[in-house]
N, C-alpha and C positions, 0 to 999 in steps of 0.2 A: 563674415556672415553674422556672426554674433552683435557688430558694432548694429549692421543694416537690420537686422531683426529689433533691437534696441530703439532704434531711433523710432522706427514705425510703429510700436509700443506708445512711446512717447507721444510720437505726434498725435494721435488717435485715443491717449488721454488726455491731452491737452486742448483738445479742438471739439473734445462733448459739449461745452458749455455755449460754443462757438454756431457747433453746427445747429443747437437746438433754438439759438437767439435766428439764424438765417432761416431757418425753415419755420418759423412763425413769423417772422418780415413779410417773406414770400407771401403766405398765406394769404393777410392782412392787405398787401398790395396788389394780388391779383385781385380782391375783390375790391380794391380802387381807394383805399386808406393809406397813406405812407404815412405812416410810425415815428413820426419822429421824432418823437421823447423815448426812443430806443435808448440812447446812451443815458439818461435819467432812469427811468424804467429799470434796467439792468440794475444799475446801482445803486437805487432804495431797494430795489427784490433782494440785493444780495446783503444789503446791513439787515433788513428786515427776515430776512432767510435763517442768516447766522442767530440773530438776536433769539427768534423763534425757537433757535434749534440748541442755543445754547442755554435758555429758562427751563426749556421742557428735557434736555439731552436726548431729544429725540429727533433725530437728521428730517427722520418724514414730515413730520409737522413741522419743518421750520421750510421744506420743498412744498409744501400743501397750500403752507399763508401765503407763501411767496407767487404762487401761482392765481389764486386769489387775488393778490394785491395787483399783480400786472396786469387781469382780466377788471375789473376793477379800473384802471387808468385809461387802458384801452375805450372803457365805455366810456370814460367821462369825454375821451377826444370823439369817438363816436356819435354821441351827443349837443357836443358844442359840434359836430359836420352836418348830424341831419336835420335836429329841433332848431337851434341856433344857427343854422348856415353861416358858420363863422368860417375862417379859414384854416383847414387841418394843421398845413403847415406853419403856421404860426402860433396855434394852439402847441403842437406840440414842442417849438424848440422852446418855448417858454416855461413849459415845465419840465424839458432836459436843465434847465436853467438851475429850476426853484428844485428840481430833487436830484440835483447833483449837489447844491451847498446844501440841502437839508439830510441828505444820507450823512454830509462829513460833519455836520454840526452833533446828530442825532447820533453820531457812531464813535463819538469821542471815550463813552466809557467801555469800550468793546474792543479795543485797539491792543493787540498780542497777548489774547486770550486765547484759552482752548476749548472747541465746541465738540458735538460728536460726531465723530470718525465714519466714514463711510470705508469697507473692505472691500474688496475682491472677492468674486468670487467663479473657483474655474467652474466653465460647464463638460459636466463627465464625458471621457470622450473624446469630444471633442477638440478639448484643452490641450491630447497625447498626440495632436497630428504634427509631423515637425513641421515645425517653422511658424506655419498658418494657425497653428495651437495656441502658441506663447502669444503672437498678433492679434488674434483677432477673439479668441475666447477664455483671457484672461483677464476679465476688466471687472468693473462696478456697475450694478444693474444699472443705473444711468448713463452709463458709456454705453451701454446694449442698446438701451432706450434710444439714444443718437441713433446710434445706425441704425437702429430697424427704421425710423421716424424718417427717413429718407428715402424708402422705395414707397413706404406708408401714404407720405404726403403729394409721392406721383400720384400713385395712385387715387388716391381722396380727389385730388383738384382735376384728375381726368377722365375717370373712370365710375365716380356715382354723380350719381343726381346732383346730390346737395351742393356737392363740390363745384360740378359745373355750373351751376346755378350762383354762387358767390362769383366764378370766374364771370359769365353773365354780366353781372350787375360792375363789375369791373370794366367790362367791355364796352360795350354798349347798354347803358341802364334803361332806356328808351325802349329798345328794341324787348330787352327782359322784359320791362313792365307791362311791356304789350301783349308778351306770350303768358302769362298770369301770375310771373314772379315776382313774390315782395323784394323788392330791389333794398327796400331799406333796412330789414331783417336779415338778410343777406349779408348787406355789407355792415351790420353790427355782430354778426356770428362770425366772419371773416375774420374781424379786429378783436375778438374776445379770446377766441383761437389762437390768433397769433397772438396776442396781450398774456395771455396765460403763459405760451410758450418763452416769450420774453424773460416773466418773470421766475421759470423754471429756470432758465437760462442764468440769472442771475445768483441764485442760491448754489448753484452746481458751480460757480465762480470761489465761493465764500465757503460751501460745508465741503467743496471738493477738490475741484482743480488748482486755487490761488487759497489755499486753505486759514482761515481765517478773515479777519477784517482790518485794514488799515483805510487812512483817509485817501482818497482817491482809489479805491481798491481797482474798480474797473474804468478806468479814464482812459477812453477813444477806442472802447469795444464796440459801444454802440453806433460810431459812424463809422468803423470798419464793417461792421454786422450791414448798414443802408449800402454802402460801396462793393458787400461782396452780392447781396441781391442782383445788382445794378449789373454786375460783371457774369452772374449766373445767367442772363437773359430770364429773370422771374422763374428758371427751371430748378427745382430742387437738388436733381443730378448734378447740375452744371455749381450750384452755389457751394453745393458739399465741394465740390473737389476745391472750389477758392476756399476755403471757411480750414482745407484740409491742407492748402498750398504755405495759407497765411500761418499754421502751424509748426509745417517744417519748417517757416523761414524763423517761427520764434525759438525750435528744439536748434538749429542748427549757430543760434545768436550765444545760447547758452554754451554749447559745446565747443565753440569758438573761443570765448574765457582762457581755455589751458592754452591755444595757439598765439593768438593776440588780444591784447586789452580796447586795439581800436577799430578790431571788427565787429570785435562780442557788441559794440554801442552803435557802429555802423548800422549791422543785417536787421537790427528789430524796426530801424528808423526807414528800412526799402520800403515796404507794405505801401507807406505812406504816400510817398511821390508815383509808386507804381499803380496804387486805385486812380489817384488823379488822373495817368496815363491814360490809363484803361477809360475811364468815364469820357476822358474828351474821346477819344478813339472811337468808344460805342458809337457818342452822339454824330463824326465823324460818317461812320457807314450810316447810322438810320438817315441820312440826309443823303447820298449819294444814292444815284442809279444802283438799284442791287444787282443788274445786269455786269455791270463793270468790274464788280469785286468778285475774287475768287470766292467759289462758294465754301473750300476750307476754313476760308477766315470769318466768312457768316457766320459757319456752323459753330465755332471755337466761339466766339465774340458777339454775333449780331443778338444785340436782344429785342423781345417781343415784347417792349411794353404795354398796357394795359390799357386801353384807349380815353376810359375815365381815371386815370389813377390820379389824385390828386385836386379832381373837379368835384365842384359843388352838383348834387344831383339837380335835375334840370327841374321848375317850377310846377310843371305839371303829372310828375311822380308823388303819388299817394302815401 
């Protein structure tokens, strides 16, 4: 009991910085922006995080810039989508490019240094339940952050206006713009949102979870982060639980070390072949008769992409 209460500790702090990069993808995507200077993004937020947080020794302002800075990038891809009708997708793997060598160029004098500490802290109480005490309310108010930020973000995207209304403009922008929604305010509040979230995500890398900075610190977070979207069906429920899945498979990569040396280097490298799985699979059901397939394997797998995600708004959106 003690090993299994252990690990679930682990995995659920290891998988903050994870689940708060997926639940600002999400965000971002349903209102019809795919992100994809995620993995760049991530990784200037997190030398920029650290950097922040290690001039000032103040963890918050080095979580504040960093949030900043990915809302911040976001617009700039925002921008070159709406003014410049360029192509998102290639706006942004370009500058996963340019600020993945510019974090390691730029992070060379910060390399096994010590910033400040972020603690634990229990909530009264709650902390003394067995079991579910030690699990779930003994963490760092950013590991709270995560989870609450996950019924939050159902909510938000299903349940108020604003929310549906980026969903909207993700959807069908056409049809939004018709009912009198700014389609293009929309889907820059979308990506600012999830751009901010990003770059939270990146600092909770660097001042918390993977604590400090080294060159490549978060290399292939950010295309796991687009892969576990992809497998959540754009649901924030469904992404947590990969963003949660991908975590035990890294606590259990580590804790493999004392058994074998060539599983501990095997189980981190599954994640990998199994999104691929998974993605052709998705796209697999979204093309087949839904009538055919079990509706178990919908519910588990089939996602709802977002009708515009990744298109140019249509010529006669204002």
């Amino acid at each position: 009991m003690i090993f299994f209460e252990n690990t679930l500790v682990t995995v659920i702090s290891l998988s903050t910085p994870l689940i708060i990069a997926v639940i600002g993808e999400t965000i971002s995507e349903k209102g019809g922006v795919i992100n994809l200077s995620a993995e760049g993004t991530i990784m200037i937020c997190a030398l920029f995080g650290f950097m922040m947080g290690y001039i000032t020794d103040i963890a918050l302002v080095g979580f504040i810039f960093a949030i900043f800075l990915g809302a911040f990038i976001s617009f700039f891809i925002s921008y070159c989508d709406i003014k410049l009708r360029m192509d998102q997708i290639a706006v942004g793997f370009v500058l996963t490019i340019l600020f993945t060598h510019l974090s390691n160029y730029l992070g060379q004098d910060y390399v096994r240094i010590s910033g400040p500490m972020i603690t634990k802290m229990q909530i009264p109480l709650l902390s003394k339940i067995p079991f579910l005490g030690e699990v779930l309310f003994n963490h760092s108010l950013i590991t709270y952050f995560s989870i609450l930020l996950i019924p939050f973000s159902w909510f938000f995207l299903n349940k108020t206006t604003f929310g549906l209304s980026i969903r909207a403009s993700g959807e069908n922008p056409t049809a939004a713009s018709s009912r009198g929604i700014d389609v293009k305010k929309m889907r820059l509040y979308g990506t600012l949102i999830g751009g901010g979230l990003l770059g939270l995500a990146g600092a909770t890398f660097s001042l918390y979870t993977k604590y400090g900075w080294s060159e490549g610190h978060t290399t292939n977070y950010g295309w796991i982060v687009l892969a576990i979207v992809i497998f959540g069906g754009w649901n924030p429920y469904r992404a947590a639980a990969g963003a949660y899945s991908f975590g035990l498979l890294q606590v259990l990569a580590i804790k493999a070390q004392s058994v074998t040396l060539a599983l501990s280097q095997i189980l981190p490298l599954l994640p990998f072949p199994l999104m691929i799985f998974i993605l052709i699979f998705i796209q697999y059901i979204n093309r087949k008769e839904r009538s055919s397939i079990p509706k178990i394997i919908i519910s588990l797998v089939g996602g709802n992409q977002p009708e515009a995600l990744g298109k140019k708004l249509p010529e006669e959106i204002k």
